[in-house]
C-alpha positions, 0 to 999 in steps of 0.5 A: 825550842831554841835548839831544835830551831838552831838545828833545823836551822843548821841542816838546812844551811848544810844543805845549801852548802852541799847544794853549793858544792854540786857544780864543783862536784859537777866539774871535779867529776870529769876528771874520774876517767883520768883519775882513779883515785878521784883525788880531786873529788875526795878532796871536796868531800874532805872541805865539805867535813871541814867546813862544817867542823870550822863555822859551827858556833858551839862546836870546839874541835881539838885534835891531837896525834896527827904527826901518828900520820906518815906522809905517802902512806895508806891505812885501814884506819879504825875509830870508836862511832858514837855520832855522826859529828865523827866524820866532821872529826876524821876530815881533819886527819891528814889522809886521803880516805874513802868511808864506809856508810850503810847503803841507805845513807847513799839513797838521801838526795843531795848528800847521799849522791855526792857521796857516791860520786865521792867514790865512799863505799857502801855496805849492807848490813847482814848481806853476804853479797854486799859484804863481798861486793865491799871487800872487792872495793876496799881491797882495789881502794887500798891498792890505788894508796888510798886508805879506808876509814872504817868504823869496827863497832859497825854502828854508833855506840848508844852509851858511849862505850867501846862496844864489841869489834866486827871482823871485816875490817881486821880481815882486809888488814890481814888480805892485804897486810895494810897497818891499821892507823887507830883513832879514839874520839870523845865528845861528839856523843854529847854533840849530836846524840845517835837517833836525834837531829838536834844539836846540843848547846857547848860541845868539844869534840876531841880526836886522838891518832894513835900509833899505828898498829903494824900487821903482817899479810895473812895474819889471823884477823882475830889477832890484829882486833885483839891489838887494835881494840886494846889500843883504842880502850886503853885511851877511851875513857881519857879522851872522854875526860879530856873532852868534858874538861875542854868542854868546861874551861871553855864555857868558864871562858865565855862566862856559860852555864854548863847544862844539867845535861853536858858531860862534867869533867 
């Protein structure tokens, strides 16, 4: 019972910190007439990420590749999806960015409307309309210099394998010739697994910034997916590893049994 508790526990405490967060949501909010990139706003967003990323007892984040990130540039940035501790992960990167989440996500009170006051994108899932409505928006974030953190698998994966890429966020690179800035993430599957709330014991998320992969505007989407998929598999299953190894030198740090169900290095 010790961990459901622990995580009702720590819901609940992040949802005091976004309750806590609404009179700087509040305040930075005025200042959407007179900033269209809501950098302010983006910046709480990012905080929010992060503070939960640092004061989580049994989560150890390690994040590598970040010097990948040239200053005073915006990406499409693209990133494996098997938890949804990877946003936590992503904070982390040196960029300002707008996400994009299912549109039931925007409906869940508290954290579903600072996201929208965030300015994050939201998408439909097979709608034709919401697909368009989403690629107008994208394509405006981009052109504001911000860049766009796109998921291309579309949802979470369920084995921890790099499942197929979908096509929109290849066709906004190649729309607005926006380099797509690559990112391999191990470990949060085992954190906080897809389709369950509770938050497992000892985890060492691991993030990985790869080079960025140029694209040429107009340049058929198939070719960018072709490049950035090879990308991110070539370091998948490493990042994997290297999270279970971290994992387990940390809990021989601290003198913890490793569970029967934590990833083994």
């Amino acid at each position: 019972m010790w961990p459901a508790i622990r995580s009702a526990l720590v819901w609940l405490g992040m949802l005091l910190l976004t309750a806590a967060f609404i009179p700087l949501t509040t305040l930075l909010s005025l200042t959407i007439p007179f900033d269209r990139r809501r950098r302010l706003l983006l910046w709480e967003s990012h905080q929010w990420c992060r503070t939960v990323g640092r004061t989580y007892p049994t989560w150890k984040l390690n994040i590598t590749g970040r010097e990948n990130v040239e200053p005073g540039r915006h990406y499409v940035v693209m990133s494996n999806h098997m938890s949804l501790a990877d946003i936590i992960l992503l904070s982390f990167l040196p960029l300002q960015y707008r996400w994009v989440s299912k549109r039931t996500i925007f409906l869940v009170p508290l954290f579903g409307w600072q996201m929208w006051v965030f300015g994050h994108l939201s998408l439909k899932r097979r709608d034709r309309k919401s697909v368009e409505r989403f690629m107008r928006a994208a394509r405006r974030t981009l052109e504001l210099g911000l860049s766009i953190l796109i998921f291309p698998e579309g949802t979470r994966s369920k084995t921890g394998e790099l499942g197929s890429f979908k096509p929109g966020g290849f066709q906004l690179a190649s729309d607005t010739g926006t380099p797509v800035l690559p990112v391999v993430i191990g470990g949060t599957r085992h954190a906080l697994p897809k389709h369950s709330w509770i938050m497992r014991d000892w985890s060492c998320p691991r993030m990985h910034v790869l080079p960025t992969v140029p694209v040429t505007k107009g340049e058929p989407p198939e070719a960018i997916s072709e490049r950035v998929r090879a990308a991110i598999l070539e370091h998948h299953a490493r990042i994997q590893e290297e999270s279970a190894t971290l994992l387990a030198a940390w809990l021989k740090d601290k003198g913890v049994a490793q569970t029967a169900d934590a990833p083994r290095a």
